[in-house]
N, C-alpha and C positions, 0 to 999 in steps of 0.2 A: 753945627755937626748934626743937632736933627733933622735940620733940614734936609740935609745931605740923603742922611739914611731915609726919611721920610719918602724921597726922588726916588732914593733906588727901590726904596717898596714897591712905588707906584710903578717902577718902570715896567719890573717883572711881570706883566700881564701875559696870559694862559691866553691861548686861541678859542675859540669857544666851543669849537670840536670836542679840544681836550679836556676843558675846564667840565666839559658833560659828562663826558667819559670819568673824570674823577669824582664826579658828585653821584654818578649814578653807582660806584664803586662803595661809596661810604654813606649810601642810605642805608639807614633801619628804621625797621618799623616798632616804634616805639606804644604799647598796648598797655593801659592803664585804664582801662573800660573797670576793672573790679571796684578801682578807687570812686571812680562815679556812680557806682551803681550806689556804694556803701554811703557817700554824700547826701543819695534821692532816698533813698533811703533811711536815713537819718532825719529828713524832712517830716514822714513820714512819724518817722519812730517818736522823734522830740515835739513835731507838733507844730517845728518852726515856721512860722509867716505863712500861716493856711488862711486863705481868703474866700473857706465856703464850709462850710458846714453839714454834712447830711447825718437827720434824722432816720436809724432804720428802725421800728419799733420803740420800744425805750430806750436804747444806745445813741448819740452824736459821737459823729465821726468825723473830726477836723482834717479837713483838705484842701486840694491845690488844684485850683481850674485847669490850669495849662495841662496838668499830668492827665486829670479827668479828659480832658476833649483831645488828649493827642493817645488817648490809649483804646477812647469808646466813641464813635458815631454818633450814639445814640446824646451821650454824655455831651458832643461837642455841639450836636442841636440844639438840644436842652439849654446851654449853658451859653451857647452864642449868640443866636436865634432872636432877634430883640420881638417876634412875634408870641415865644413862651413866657409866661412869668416869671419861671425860675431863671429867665436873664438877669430880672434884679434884684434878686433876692441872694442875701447871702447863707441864709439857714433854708434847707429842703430837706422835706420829708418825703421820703421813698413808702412805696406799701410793698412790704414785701409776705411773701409764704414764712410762716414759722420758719422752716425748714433752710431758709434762704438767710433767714434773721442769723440763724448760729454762725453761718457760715461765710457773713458778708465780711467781715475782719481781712478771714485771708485771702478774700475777693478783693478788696481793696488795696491789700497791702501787696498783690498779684498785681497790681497796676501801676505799679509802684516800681517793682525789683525784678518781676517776670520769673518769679518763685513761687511755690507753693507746699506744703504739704496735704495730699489727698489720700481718699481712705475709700473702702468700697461704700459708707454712710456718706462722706461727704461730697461723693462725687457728679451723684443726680443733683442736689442742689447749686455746686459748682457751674455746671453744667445749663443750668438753668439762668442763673445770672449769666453766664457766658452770653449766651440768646438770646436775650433781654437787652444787653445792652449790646450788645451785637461787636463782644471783642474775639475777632478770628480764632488768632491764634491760641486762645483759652481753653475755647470749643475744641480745636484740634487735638490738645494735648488731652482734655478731660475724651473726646470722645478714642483716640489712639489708647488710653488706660483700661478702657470698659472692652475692647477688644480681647485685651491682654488676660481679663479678670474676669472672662464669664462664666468657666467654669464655678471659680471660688463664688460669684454672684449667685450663681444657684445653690449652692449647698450653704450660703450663709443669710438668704433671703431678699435678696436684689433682684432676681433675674425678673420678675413680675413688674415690679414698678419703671425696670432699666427699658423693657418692650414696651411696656403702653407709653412710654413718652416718648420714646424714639419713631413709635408710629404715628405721633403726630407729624412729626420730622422729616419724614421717610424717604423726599424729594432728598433734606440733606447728608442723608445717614445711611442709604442703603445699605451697603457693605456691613453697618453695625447691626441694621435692624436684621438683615437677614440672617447673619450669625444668630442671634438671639430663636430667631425664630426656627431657623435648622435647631440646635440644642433641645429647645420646650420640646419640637417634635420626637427628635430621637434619642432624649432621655426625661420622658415624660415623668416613670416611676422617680426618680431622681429629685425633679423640681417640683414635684407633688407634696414630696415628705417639707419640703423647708415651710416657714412659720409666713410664707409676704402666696402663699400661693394661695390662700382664699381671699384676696384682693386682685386675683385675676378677675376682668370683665364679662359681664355675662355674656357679650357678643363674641368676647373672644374666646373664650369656653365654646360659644356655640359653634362656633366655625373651627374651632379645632377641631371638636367631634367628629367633624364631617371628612378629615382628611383619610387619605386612604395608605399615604407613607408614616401614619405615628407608629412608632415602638415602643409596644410593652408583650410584657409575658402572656396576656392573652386578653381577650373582651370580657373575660371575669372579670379581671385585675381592672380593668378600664371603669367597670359600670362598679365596685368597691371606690376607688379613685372618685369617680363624682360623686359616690356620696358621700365621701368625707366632705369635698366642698361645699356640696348642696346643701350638709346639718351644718357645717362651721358659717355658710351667706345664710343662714336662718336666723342663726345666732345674731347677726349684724344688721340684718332685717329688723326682727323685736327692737334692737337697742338705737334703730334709727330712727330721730327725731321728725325727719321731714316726711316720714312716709305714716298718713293717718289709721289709728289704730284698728277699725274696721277694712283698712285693705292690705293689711301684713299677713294674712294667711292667703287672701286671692293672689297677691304679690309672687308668695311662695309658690302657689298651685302652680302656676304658673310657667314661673322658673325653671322646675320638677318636668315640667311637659315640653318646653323648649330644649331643653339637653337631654332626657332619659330619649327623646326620640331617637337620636342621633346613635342612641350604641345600636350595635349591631347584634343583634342576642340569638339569631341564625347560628353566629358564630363560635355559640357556647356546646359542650357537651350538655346532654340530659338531663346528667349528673348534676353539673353548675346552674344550670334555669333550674331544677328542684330547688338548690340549696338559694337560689336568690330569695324565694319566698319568706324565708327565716330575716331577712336582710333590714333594719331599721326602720330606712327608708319611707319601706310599703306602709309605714303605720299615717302616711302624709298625705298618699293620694295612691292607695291601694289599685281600685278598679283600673286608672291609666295605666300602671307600671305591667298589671296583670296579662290588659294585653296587649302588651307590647312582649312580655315575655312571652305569647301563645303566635306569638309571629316565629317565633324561634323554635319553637316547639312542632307548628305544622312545617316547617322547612325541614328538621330531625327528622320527622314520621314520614316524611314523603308525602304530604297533601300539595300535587303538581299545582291542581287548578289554584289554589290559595295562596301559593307561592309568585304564580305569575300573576293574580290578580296585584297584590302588593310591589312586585318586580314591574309592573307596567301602570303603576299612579307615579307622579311624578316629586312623589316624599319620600318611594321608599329602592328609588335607584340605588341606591348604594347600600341597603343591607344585606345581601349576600355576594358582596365583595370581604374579603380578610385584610386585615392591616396586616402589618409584620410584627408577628408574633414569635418572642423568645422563649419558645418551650423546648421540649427535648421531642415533642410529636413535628413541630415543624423547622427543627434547629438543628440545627450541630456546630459546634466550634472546630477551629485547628488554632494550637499554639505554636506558635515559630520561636523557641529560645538561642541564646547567646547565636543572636544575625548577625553580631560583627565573624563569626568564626564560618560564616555559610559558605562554602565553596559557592563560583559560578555557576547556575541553572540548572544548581538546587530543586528538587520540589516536594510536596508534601502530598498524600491521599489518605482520602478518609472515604467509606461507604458508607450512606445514611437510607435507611428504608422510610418512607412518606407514603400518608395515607392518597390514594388515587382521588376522594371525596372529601368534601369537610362533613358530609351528613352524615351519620353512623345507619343509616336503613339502605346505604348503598352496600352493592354488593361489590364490597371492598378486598383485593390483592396489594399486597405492600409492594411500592414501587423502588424499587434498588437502582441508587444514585451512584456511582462515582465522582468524588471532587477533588481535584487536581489544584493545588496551588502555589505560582512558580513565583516567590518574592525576589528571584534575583537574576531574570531574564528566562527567557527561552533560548534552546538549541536543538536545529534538527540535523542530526548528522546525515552525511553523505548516502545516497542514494540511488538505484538506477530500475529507469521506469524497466515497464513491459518491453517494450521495444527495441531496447538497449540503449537509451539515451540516457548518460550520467547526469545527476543533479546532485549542485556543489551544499557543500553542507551551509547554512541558514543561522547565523545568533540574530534574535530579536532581545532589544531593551524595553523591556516591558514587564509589569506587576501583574502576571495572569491568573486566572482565575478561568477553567475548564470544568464545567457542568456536564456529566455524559449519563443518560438512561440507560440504565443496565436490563431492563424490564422489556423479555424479548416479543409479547404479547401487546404493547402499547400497538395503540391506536392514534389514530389525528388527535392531541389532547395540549389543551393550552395551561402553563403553568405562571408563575410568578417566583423569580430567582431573584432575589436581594443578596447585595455581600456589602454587613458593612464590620468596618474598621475600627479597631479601640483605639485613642487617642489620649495624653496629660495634658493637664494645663491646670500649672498652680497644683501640681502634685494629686490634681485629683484625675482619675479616670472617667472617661467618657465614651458613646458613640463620636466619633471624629468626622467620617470618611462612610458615608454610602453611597449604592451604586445598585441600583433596580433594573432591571427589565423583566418584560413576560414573552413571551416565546412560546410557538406552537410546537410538541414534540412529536415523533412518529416513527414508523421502524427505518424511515428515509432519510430524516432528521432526527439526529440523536444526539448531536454535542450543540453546546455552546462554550463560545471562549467570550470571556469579559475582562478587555486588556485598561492597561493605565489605571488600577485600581488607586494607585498611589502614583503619583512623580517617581519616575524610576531615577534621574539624580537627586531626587530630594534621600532616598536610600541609602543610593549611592557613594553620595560624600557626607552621609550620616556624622564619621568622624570628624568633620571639618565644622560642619553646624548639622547640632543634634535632632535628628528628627520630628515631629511632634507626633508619629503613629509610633515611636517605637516607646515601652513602657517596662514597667518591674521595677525592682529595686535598685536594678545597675541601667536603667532604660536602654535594655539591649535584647526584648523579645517584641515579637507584633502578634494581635490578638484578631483574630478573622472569624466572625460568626455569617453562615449560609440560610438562609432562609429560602424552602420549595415550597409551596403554596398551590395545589389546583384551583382553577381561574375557571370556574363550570359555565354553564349554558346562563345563571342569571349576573352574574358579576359584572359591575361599570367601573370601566376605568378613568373615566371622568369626574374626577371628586372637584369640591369649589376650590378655585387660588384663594391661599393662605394668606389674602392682601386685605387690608386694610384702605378703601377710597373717602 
């Protein structure tokens, strides 16, 4: 009788059309990846059957070839390679950075489970092991994090050491390094105060100075600012070993002469080159700073011929150009509160009076501005020319921003219009979002418009994903500072790129 049934099991056979049609009906996909991870993991944790050993400083660390060479390049050279030594060795000692020491555990055990926990401390040395042993996906994740965290990187003393390694990088990092380097510039006062900012580089100090888009509240603040750096690299000067004790004050002199060149002290009121006198600094290397501040002094007073003798050597182009400065002489704000409740094409005005001169011996009329700002489109209603020709009414999606001279005496005169953008990130406030130009004004040309300030859907669908220019305590205003600037007969606007070769 088994048999029987046996026969008739066997007879039953499915076409194989069918028999696919049924099996492709009662596939699933059976997902038990956690269970493995926690097995290699375990390897890892318990120690079991490690066939390599690496020494990092004083710690061993019992490991497993295959995981090593199937997670790092670098590791499966190393370790396969019958040309290296460390092919037959089963103990290797690594040289690592202090810094790389603390932190090679959860670098390891990252090779392991493709976990981590990282911190704004432990993520340049993460980071560094990533590169090193040349594990991609590491790098991505550590460098996708620093993205995320430059703001807090600056107010908690990163943002210094997170640039100058990344400009090594720079072929791999763009997008990171230039984040980094937009930020330093436009919230210099900012990354100034944190405790890693006198371990900025002197080159790269030097070449900051030189830019002509930095932001701060004026070239006082600027030349205070380096000298905080200059007394704090003094300090680190004296207590450094490798530089011999007869050339720690030439060292200095030095330094002092390489960056005070660079401020612009043209730029200062009267008032402020007096009070610099008073200033630390000068008790280091008095005579140089002296005159350098009497460059600024004969630009104030009107001495033409001294001004162009300096404006035409080829060091001192760019001292009577203005950076963007946030004062109330060349500023003005507008606040935009609760933007989710803005009607459609909305707009905001504000009128700022600016000096025609930056030199106070000019014979100066305050020039009256108009500024217009449209955060939630433009509309021009319906219309009909001269001639009688209708013209249909007009919405633009667009973040505007309209510059107009109210100054009905203006002459051909070239200005410098900035508007930039307050931005969060990591709850702290920032410059986000700028946008320059300079522009000839006249009684012919009187307006400028400066559209796409912002992504108009990036506003738009704000409620959907939250903007990163919108801020406050319910992040539901945007914060717009205008910067007018006159652009005179010596100003270049060719400062050096901010680049790193």
């Amino acid at each position: 009788m088994i048999n029987n049934c046996l026969e008739v099991n066997m007879s039953t056979k499915l076409e194989p059309e069918e028999q696919n049609s049924q099996d492709s009906n009662s596939v699933q996909v059976m997902n038990n990846s956690n269970s493995v991870l926690e097995k290699i993991a375990n390897l890892y944790a318990e120690q079991l059957m490690s066939d390599i050993i690496l020494v990092v400083g004083e710690e061993q660390y019992p490991a497993h070839r295959v995981i090593l060479c199937a997670s790092s390049d670098v590791f499966q050279v190393m370790l396969m390679n019958p040309e290296w030594n460390e092919c037959r060795k089963r103990v290797i000692e690594l040289v690592e950075e202090p810094c790389c020491e603390a932190v090679f555990p959860q670098f390891l055990k990252y090779l392991y489970v493709g976990k981590m926990n990282i911190s704004l401390s432990t993520v340049m040395p993460m980071l560094v092991l990533g590169h090193k042993y040349n594990v991609k996906d590491l790098v991505e994740l550590c460098v996708d994090y620093m993205m995320k965290h430059i703001a807090k990187a600056a107010t908690q003393g990163f943002l210094i050491s997170w640039l100058q390694y990344t400009i090594a990088f720079t072929p791999q990092h763009i997008e990171l390094t230039e984040a980094l380097k937009r930020f330093l510039k436009w919230n210099l006062e900012m990354v100034s105060e944190a405790r890693d900012f006198v371990e900025m580089d002197e080159a790269v100090m030097v070449l900051l100075l030189q830019q002509n888009d930095l932001v701060v509240s004026s070239e006082y603040q600027l030349f205070s600012i380096l000298q905080n750096w200059l007394l704090r690299r003094k300090d680190l000067i004296d207590n450094d070993e490798n530089i011999p004790g007869n050339e720690k004050q030439e060292h200095f002199i030095n330094l002092i002469e390489q960056t005070v060149f660079h401020i612009r002290f043209p730029m200062m009121t009267p008032r402020e080159l007096a009070h610099l006198l008073i200033f630390p600094i000068l008790e280091h290397h008095k005579e140089f700073i002296v005159q350098r501040l009497a460059i600024g002094m004969s630009y104030q007073s009107g001495q033409e011929e001294r001004v162009m003798e300096i404006r035409n050597s080829p060091e001192g182009c760019l001292q009577f150009t203005p950076r963007l400065y946030l004062n109330d002489t060349w500023s003005v704000g507008i606040e935009v509160q609760n933007f989710n409740r803005l009607d459609n094409y909305v707009y905001y005005v504000k009128c700022f009076f600016s000096q025609g001169h930056i030199a106070e011996t000019e014979d100066d009329q305050p020039i009256t501005w108009e500024i217009e700002f449209y955060p939630k489109g433009v509309k021009y209603g319906r219309a009909k020319m001269v001639w009688g020709e209708d013209v249909p009414e007009v919405s633009l999606n667009t973040v505007r921003l309209r510059v107009t001279c109210r100054y009905p005496q203006i002459e051909e005169q070239r200005f410098k219009i900035a508007a930039l953008i307050t931005g969060v990130q990591n709850k702290v406030n920032h410059i986000l979002t700028l946008h320059e130009r300079t522009e000839y004004f006249s009684r012919e040309h009187r307006i400028l418009n400066m559209d796409n300030l912002i992504p108009y859907d990036e506003l738009a669908l704000s409620s959907i994903n939250l903007s990163p220019h919108l801020v406050g305590p319910k992040r539901n205003d945007l914060l717009l500072q205008v910067i007018i600037a006159p652009m005179g007969p010596y100003t270049c606007r060719e400062a050096p790129p901010f680049d790193f070769k």
